[in-house]
C-alpha positions in Angstrom: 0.0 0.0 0.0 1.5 3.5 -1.2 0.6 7.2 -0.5 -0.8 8.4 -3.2 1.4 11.5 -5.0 -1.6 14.6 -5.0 -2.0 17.3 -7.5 -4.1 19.8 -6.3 -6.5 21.6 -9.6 -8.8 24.6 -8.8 -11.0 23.6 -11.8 -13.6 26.5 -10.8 -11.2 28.9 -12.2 -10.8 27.4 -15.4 -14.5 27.0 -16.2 -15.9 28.0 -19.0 -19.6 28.9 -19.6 -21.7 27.6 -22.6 -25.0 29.3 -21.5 -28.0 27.7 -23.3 -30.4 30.4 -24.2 -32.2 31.2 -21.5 -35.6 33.6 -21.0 -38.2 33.5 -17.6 -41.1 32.3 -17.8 -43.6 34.9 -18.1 -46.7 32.2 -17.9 -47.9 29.2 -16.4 -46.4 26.0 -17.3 -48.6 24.5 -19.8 -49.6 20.6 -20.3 -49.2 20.1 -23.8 -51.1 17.1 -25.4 -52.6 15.4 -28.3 -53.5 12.5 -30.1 -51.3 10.3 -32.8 -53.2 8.3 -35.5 -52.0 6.7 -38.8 -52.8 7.2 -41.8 -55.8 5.0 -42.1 -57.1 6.7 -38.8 -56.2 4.2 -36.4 -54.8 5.5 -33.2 -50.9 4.1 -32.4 -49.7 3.1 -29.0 -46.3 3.5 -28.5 -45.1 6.4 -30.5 -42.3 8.5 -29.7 -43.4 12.4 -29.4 -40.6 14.9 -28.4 -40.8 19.0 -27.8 -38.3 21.3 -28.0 -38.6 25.3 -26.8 -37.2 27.7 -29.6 -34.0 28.7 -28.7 -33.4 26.5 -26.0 -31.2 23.0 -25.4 -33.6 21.0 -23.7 -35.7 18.8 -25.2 -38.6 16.7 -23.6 -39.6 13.1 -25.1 -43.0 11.4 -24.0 -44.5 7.9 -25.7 -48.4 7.7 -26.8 -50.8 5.3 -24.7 -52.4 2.9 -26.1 -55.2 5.2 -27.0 -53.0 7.0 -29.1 -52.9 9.8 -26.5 -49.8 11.6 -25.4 -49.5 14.5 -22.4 -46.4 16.1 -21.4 -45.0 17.0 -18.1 -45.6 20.9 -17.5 -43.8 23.5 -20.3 -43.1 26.8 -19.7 -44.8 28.6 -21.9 -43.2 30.0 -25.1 -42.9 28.6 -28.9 -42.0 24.9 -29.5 -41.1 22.2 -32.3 -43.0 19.6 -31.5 -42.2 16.2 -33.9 -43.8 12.2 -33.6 -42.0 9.3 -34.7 -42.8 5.7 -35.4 -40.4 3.1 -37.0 -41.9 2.5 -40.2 -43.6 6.4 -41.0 -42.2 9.8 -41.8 -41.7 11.5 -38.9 -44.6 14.3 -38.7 -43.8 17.9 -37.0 -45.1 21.1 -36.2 -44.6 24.3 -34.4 -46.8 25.5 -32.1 -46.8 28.4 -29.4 -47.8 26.9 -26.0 -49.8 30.0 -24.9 -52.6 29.3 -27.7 -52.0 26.0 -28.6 -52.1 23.2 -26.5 -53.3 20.2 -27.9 -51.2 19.4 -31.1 -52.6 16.0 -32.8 -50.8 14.1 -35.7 -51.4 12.0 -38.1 -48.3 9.3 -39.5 -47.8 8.2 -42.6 -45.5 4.8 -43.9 -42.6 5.5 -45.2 -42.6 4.1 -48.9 -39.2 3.6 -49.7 -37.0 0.6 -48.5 -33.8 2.5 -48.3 -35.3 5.3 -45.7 -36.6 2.4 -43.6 -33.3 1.2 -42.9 -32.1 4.3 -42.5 -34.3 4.5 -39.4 -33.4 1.5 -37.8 -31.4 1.5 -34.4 -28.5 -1.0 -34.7 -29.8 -3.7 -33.0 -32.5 -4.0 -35.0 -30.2 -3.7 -38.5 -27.8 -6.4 -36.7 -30.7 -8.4 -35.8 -31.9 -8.1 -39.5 -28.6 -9.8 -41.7 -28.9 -12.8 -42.9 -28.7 -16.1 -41.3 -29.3 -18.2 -44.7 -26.7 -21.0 -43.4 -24.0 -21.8 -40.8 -21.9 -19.9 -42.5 -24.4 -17.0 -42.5 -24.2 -16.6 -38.7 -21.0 -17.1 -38.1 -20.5 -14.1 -39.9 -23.0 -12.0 -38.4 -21.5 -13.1 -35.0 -18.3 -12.0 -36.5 -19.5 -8.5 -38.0 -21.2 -7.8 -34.6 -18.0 -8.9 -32.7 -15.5 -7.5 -34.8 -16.9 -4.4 -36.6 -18.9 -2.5 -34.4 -16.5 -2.6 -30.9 -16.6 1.4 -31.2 -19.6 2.2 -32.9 -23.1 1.2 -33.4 -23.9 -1.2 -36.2 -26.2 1.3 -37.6 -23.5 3.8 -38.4 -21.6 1.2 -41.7 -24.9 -0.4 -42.2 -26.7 2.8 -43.4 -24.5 2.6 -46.4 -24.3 0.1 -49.5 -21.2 -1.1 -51.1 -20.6 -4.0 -53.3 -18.1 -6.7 -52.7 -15.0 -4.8 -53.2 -16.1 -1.6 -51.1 -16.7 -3.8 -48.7 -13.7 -5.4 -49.3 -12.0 -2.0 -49.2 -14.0 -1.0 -45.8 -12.6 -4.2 -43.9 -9.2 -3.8 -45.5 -8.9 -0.8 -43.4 -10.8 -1.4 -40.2 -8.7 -4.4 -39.6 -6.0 -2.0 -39.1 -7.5 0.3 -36.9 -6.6 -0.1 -33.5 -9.0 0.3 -30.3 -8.9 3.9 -29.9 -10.2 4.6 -33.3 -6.4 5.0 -35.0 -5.7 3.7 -38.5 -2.7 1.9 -38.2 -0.8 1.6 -41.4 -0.7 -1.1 -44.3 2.1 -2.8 -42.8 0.4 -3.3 -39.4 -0.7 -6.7 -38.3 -4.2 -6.9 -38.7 -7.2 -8.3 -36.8 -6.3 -12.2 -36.9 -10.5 -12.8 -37.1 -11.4 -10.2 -39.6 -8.7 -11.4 -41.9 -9.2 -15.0 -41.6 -12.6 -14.2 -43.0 -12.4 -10.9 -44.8 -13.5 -12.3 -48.2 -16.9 -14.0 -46.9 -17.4 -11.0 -44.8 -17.5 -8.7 -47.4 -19.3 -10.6 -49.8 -22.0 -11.5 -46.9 -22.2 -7.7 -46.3 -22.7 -6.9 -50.0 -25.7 -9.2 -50.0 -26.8 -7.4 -46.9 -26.0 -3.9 -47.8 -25.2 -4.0 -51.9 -26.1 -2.2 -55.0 -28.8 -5.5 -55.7 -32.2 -6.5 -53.9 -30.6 -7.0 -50.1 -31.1 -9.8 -48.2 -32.4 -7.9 -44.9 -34.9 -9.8 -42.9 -36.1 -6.5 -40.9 -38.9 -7.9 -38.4 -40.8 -5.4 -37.2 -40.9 -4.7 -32.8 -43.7 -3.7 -30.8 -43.8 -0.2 -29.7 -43.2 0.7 -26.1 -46.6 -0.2 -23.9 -47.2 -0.2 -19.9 -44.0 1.4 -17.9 -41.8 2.1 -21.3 -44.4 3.9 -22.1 -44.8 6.2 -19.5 -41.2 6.8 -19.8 -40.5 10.7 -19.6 -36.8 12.0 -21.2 -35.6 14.8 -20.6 -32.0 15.8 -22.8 -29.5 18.5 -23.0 -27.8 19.2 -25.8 -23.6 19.9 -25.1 -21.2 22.1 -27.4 -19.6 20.7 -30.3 -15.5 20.5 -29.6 -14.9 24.2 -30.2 -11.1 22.9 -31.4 -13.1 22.0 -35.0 -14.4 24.9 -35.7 -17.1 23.6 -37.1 -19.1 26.7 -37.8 -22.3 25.2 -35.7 -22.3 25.2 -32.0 -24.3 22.0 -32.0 -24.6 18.6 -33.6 -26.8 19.8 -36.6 -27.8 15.8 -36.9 -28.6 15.0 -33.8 -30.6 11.8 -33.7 -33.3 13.7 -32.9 -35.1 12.8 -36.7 -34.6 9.2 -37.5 -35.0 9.8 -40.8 -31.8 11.3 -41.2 -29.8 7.9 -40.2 -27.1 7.6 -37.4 -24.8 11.0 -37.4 -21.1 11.1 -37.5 -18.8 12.0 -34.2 -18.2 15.4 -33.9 -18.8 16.1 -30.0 -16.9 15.7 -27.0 -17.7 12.5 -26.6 -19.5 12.6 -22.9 -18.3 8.8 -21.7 -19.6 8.3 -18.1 -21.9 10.7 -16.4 -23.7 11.4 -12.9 -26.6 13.6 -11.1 -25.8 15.6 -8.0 -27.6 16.3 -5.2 -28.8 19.4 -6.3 -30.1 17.4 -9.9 -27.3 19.0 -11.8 -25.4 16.6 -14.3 -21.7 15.6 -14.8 -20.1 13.9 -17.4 -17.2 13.1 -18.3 -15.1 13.6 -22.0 -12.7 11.1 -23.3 -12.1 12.9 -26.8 -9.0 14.8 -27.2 -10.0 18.8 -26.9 -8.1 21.5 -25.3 -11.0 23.0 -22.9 -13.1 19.8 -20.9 -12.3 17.2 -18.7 -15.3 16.9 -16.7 -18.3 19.4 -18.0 -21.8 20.2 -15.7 -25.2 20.5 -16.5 -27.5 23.1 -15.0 -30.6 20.5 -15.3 -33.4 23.5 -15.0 -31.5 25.9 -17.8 -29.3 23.8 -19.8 -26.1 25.5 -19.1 -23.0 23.5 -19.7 -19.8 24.1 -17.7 -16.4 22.9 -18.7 -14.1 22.5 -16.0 -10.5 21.7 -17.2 -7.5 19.4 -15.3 -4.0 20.3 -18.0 -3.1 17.6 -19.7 0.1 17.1 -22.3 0.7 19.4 -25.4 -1.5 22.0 -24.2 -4.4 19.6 -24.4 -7.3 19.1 -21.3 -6.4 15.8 -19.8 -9.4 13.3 -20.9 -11.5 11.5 -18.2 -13.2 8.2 -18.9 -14.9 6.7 -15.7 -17.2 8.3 -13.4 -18.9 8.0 -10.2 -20.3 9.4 -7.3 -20.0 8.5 -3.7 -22.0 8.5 -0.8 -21.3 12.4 0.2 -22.0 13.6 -3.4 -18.5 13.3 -4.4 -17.7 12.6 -7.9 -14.6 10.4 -8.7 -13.5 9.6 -11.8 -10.2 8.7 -13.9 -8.4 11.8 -15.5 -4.9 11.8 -17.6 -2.5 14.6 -16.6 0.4 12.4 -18.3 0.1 9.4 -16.0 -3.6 7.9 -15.8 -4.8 9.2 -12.5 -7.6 8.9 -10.0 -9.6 12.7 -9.5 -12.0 13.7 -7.3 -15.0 16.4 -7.8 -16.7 18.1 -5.1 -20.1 18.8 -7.4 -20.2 22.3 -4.9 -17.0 24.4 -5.2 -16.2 22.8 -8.3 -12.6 21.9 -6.9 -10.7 18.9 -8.1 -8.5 16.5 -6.8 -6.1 14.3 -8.5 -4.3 11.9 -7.0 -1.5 9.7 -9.1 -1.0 5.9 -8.0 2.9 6.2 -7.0 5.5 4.5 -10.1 5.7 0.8 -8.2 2.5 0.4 -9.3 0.2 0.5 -12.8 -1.6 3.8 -13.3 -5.5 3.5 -14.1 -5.9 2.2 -17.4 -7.5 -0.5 -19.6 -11.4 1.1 -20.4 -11.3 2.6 -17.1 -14.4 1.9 -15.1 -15.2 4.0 -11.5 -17.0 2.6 -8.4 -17.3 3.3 -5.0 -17.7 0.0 -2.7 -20.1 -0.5 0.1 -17.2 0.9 2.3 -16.8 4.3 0.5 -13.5 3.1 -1.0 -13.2 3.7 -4.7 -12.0 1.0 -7.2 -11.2 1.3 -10.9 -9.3 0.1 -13.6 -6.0 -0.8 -14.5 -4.5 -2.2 -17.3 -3.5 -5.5 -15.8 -5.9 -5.8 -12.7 -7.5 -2.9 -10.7 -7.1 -0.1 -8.3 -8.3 0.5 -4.6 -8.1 4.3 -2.9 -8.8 4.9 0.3 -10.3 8.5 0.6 -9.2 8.6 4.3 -5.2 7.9 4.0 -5.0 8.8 0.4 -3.3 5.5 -0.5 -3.6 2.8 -3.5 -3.5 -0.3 -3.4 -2.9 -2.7 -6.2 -4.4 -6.2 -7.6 -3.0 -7.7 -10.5 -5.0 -10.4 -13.0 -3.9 -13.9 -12.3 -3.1 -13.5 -16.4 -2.4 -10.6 -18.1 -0.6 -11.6 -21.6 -1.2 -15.0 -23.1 -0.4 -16.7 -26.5 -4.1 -15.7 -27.2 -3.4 -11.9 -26.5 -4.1 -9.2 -24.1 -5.9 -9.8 -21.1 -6.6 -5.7 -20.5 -9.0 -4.7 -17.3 -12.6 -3.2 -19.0 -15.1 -3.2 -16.0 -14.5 -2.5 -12.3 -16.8 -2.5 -9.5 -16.7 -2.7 -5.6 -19.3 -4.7 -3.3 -21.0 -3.9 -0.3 -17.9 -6.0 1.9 -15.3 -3.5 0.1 -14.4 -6.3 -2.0 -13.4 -5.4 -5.8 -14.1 -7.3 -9.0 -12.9 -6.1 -12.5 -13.5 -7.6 -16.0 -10.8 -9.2 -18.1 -12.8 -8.5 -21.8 -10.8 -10.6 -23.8 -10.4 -13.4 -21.8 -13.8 -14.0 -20.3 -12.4 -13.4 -17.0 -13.5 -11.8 -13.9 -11.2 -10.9 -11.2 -11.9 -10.2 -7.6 -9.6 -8.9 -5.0 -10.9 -10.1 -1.6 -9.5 -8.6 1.4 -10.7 -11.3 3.4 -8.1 -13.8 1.8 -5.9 -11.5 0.8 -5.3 -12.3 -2.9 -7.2 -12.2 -5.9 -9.5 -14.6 -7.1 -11.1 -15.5 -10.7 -14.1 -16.5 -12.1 -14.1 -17.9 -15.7 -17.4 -17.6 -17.6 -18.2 -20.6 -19.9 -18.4 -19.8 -23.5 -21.2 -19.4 -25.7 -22.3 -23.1 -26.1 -24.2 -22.6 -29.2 -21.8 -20.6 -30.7 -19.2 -23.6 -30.4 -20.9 -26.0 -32.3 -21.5 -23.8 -35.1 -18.3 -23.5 -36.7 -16.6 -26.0 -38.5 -13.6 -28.2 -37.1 -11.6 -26.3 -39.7 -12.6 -22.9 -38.7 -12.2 -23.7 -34.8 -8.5 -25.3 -35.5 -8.0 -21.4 -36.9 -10.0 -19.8 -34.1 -7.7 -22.2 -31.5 -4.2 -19.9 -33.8 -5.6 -16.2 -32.7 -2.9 -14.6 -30.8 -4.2 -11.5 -30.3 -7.1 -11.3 -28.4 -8.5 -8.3 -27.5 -11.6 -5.8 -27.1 -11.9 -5.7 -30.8 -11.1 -9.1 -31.6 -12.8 -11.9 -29.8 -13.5 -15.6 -30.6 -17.2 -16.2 -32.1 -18.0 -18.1 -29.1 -16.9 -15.2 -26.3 -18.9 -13.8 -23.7 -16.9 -10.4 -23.5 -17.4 -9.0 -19.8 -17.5 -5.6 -20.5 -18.8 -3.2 -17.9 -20.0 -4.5 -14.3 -22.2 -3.3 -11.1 -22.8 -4.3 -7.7 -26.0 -4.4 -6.0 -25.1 -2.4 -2.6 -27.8 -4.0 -1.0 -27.1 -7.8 -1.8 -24.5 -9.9 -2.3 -24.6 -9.8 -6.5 -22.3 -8.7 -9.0 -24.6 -8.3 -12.7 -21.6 -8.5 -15.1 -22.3 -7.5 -19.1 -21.2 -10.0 -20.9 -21.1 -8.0 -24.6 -20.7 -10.4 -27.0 -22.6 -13.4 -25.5 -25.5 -11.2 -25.2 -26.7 -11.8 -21.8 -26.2 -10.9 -18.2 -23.3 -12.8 -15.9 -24.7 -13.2 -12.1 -22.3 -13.5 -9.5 -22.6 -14.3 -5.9 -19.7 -11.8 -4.5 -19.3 -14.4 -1.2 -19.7 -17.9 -2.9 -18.8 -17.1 -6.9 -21.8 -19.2 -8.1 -22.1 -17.5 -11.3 -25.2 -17.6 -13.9 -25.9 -17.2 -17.3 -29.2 -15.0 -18.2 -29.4 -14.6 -21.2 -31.1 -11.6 -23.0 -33.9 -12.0 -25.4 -32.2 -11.1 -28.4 -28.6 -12.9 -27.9 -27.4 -11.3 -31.1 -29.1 -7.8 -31.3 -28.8 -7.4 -27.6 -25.4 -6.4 -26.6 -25.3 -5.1 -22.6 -22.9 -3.0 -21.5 -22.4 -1.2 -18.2 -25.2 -2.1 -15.1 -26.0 -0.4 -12.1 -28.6 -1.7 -9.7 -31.7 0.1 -7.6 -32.5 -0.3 -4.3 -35.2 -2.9 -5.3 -32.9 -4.8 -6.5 -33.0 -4.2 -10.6 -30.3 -4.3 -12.9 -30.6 -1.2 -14.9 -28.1 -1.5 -18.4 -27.5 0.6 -21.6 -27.1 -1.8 -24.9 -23.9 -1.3 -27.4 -25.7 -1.6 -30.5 -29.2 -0.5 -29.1 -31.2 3.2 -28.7 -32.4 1.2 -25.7 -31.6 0.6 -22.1 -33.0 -2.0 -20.1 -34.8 -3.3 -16.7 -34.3 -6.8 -15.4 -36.3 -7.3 -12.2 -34.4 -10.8 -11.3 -37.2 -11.8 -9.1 -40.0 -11.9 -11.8 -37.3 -12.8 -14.4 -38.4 -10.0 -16.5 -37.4 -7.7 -18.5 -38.6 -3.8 -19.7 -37.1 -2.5 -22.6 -37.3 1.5 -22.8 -36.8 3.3 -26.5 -34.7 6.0 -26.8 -35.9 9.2 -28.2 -32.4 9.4 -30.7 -31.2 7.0 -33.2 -27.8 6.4 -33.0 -26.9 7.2 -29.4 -24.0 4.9 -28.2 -24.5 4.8 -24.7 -21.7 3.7 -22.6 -22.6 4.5 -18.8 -25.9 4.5 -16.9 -26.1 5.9 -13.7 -29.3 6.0 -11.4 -30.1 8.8 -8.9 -32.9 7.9 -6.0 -34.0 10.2 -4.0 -37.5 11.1 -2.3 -38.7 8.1 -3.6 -38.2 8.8 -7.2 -35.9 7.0 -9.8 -34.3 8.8 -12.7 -31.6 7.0 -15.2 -28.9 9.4 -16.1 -26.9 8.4 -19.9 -24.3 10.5 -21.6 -25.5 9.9 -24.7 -21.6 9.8 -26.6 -22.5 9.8 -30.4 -25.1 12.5 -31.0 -23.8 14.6 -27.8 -26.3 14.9 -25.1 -27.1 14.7 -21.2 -30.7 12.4 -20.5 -32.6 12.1 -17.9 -35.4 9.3 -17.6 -38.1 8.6 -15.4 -40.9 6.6 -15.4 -44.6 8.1 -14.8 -46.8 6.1 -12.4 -50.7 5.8 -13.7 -51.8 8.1 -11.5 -49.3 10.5 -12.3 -50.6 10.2 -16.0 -54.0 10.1 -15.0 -53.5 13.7 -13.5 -52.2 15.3 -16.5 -55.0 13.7 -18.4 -57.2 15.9 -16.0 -55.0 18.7 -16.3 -54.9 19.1 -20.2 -59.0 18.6 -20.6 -59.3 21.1 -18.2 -58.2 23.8 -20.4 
């Protein structure tokens, strides 16, 4: 155990304002309503219907009921763009000025042609829909879903149509492009698994996505019904990276109209985020910039803060992890030159950053914050994980039983901490989770079994090439891995809820005994979860890789809630929950189209007032 070497940053001083427009109200808050049918005059359950005040950040998202009736929380009153959206019709929109208008109905029409249909489609629903005519078939859709869309959605190179030799073209590059998104040159050792298959691959894809009749088998979902749809989002919209000069403040494709397809990354890139006790938002950025680190949200105005920690060449230092401890103190990972551990007091705006000492591994890996039942704070490193101790200001240090194989890299993705101050962290690559129990004294692993249907699948031939791979990784894992990306703890039960990425289903882990099981999620292949964190009832709450969803699984019912997003092509990589007063919200940085949201989830009686409320007037 080592003091930790401090660095003390006064990041109030460096803060920089991005006010959001901002006017008082000058009425009452209105109820805005109305009623969705389709074309042929039926009403539609289930459809997505967001507002958004001229001039303003925030935007509000409420679902239709299964009378086709929708009713907003209160708006202050002022002049809105109101829009509905369905998968499978236009998206209709108008503009309205709260004041006179408050009932806005709509009326949605199909959307005719095949390409703008796809367009629409969240990525798990485009993954979901290639082609599984043979064996061979899935094993390379497992392989594009495992391979190809590590750091982005599947909806992002699926929007677009190639034949055989631009796809050919497409792989020939991505197979040199390492983890953080950098093209490595032609005479870089490529992904062992993408060029095993890179032939089949791209003539699978040009089937799927070619200039000819495609082979997409898009089934149709229901729309959101009972809690998902009395879901209530509310999202702010962050600054661009002013380093582009883009000449737009803000993402002009936003997700916001699904029509338009899944947008390219030009944000800051808000990884992990967080709600204060004062229900103002943090977030972290992990994209190279010269002005954030960790930026706030004013949640009633929209204003975005950047508070900056100096990093190398004149750039902020990035910050990955996030979260926030039992005092409302935010701790997160942050890289002044050597990966570090920081620490946020959400009030004065001060930061902390505290540097593991050089006998030991600085955070690294896909750094992952938690604060264990003990108010201790674990998170990644490289080749194991990290423990602070906010009271002595020390680190101490767990290494992974295995770090580097023959197979490859064994590098720390998830890390969590348990009620007993016991820490567990996720070896991706390997299928591996580690725990470092103080009670014994040493680390401990748990190896998940691989994905038994996935084994049988391939040929002898192929798995005698599979069996070669020598470099694992988080890009590059066997068809039959489970992945363990991102992890949480239930603080009020003795349960790890791992994500297991690529085996599409939830890992549960008794933290005393290690009994670990296998739930899987109901689409193994479009369903990819990613981080968890887990209510005082006991659900595990997740965000999806490929999906504009996030999920419920109450583990006493066995079921599971799936909630829509309001944006196509979100990328979600954190969810947080805030409870307080007896109210839930789910927090999400939302890294592709660059937003802060805010969920909840309306009770029928809470509907049932607004219902009252809007016929009154």
């Amino acid at each position: 155990m080592r003091k930790a070497q401090g660095l003390r940053v006064v990041a109030g001083a460096l803060a920089i304002s991005l006010a959001a427009w901002i006017s008082p109200c000058v009425a009452a808050d209105v109820v805005l309503s109305g009623a969705i049918k389709s074309a042929s005059g039926e009403a539609m359950g289930g459809v997505t219907v967001s507002a958004k005040a001229d001039g303003r950040t925030i935007t509000t998202t409420v679902f239709t009921d299964a009378a086709g009736n929708y009713y907003f929380p209160p708006l202050p009153a002022g002049s809105y763009r109101v829009w509905a959206q369905a998968l499978g019709f236009e998206t209709a929109k108008a503009e309205i000025d709260s004041a006179a208008t408050r009932r806005q109905d709509f009326v949605l029409r199909p959307i005719a042609d095949f390409e703008r249909q796809v367009r629409q489609l969240p990525g798990e629903m485009l993954l979901a829909a290639l082609p599984e005519d043979s064996a061979r078939d899935h094993e390379l859709k497992i392989i594009f879903r495992n391979n190809c869309t590590g750091c982005h959605t599947p909806s992002y190179p699926l929007q677009f149509r190639f034949d055989e030799a631009g796809w050919n073209a497409v792989i020939d590059l991505m197979k040199r492009v390492n983890v953080a998104g950098v093209y490595q040159g032609p005479d870089d050792k490529p992904n062992t698994i993408l060029d095993l298959n890179q032939k089949d691959l791209a003539a699978y894809l040009a089937r799927a996505r070619g200039p000819e009749e495609s082979s997409l088998k898009i089934k149709p979902r229901p729309r959101p019904s009972g809690d998902a749809a009395r879901a209530v989002f509310t999202e702010y919209d962050l600054p661009l990276n002013p380093d582009l000069n883009l000449g737009t403040k803000y993402q002009i494709n936003d997700g916001s109209d699904w029509t338009l397809a899944t947008t390219s990354k030009w944000g800051i890139l808000p990884h992990d985020a967080g709600m204060d006790f004062d229900g103002n938002l943090w977030f972290t950025s992990n994209n190279p910039n010269r002005v954030v680190t960790v930026g706030r949200v004013d949640a009633k105005t929209g204003e975005v803060r950047f508070l900056k920690v100096d990093g190398a060449k004149g750039l902020a230092a990035n910050a990955h992890g996030m979260a926030r401890d039992a005092n409302g103190v935010f701790w997160f990972d942050v890289n002044p030159g050597r990966r570090s551990l920081g620490r946020l007091d959400p009030r004065t705006e001060h930061i902390d950053v505290f540097t593991p000492p050089p006998s030991m591994s600085p955070l690294g890996g896909a750094v992952t914050v938690d604060v264990d039942g003990k108010g201790k704070v674990w998170a990644s490193a490289a080749d194991g994980v990290l423990r602070f101790d906010p009271d002595t200001g020390t680190f101490t240090e767990f290494k992974s039983a295995v770090y580097k194989s023959t197979s490859g890299t064994g590098m720390t993705y998830g890390a969590a901490g348990d009620r007993d101050g016991n820490g567990w962290w996720a070896q991706m690559a390997f299928d591996t989770i580690g725990k470092a129990d103080l009670g014994a004294g040493k680390p401990l692993q748990v190896k998940l079994p691989p994905v038994s249907e996935e084994t049988t699948r391939v040929s002898p031939q192929a798995r005698a090439a599979y069996e070669k791979v020598d470099d694992l990784g988080f890009n590059s894992p066997l068809p039959w891995s489970q992945g363990p990306r991102r992890m949480g703890t239930d603080k009020n039960a003795d349960v790890l809820w791992v994500g297991d990425s690529w085996g599409g289903s939830l890992a549960r882990i008794d933290t005393r005994t290690l009994e670990t099981t296998i739930v899987p999620l109901p689409d193994a292949i479009g369903h990819q979860p990613y981080h968890i964190a887990v209510d005082k009832n006991h659900n595990a709450w997740g965000n999806m890789w490929t999906a504009d969803q996030i999920y419920r699984y109450d583990p006493a019912a066995k079921t599971w809630t799936f909630f829509d997003l309001p944006r196509r092509g979100t990328e979600i990589r954190h969810i947080s929950l805030a409870e307080r007063d007896g109210k839930l919200q789910v927090v999400l940085p939302v890294y592709r189209t660059s937003q802060i949201a805010v969920m909840s989830v309306r009770s029928e009686a809470e509907l049932q007032a607004l219902k009252a409320q809007a016929e009154q007037k």
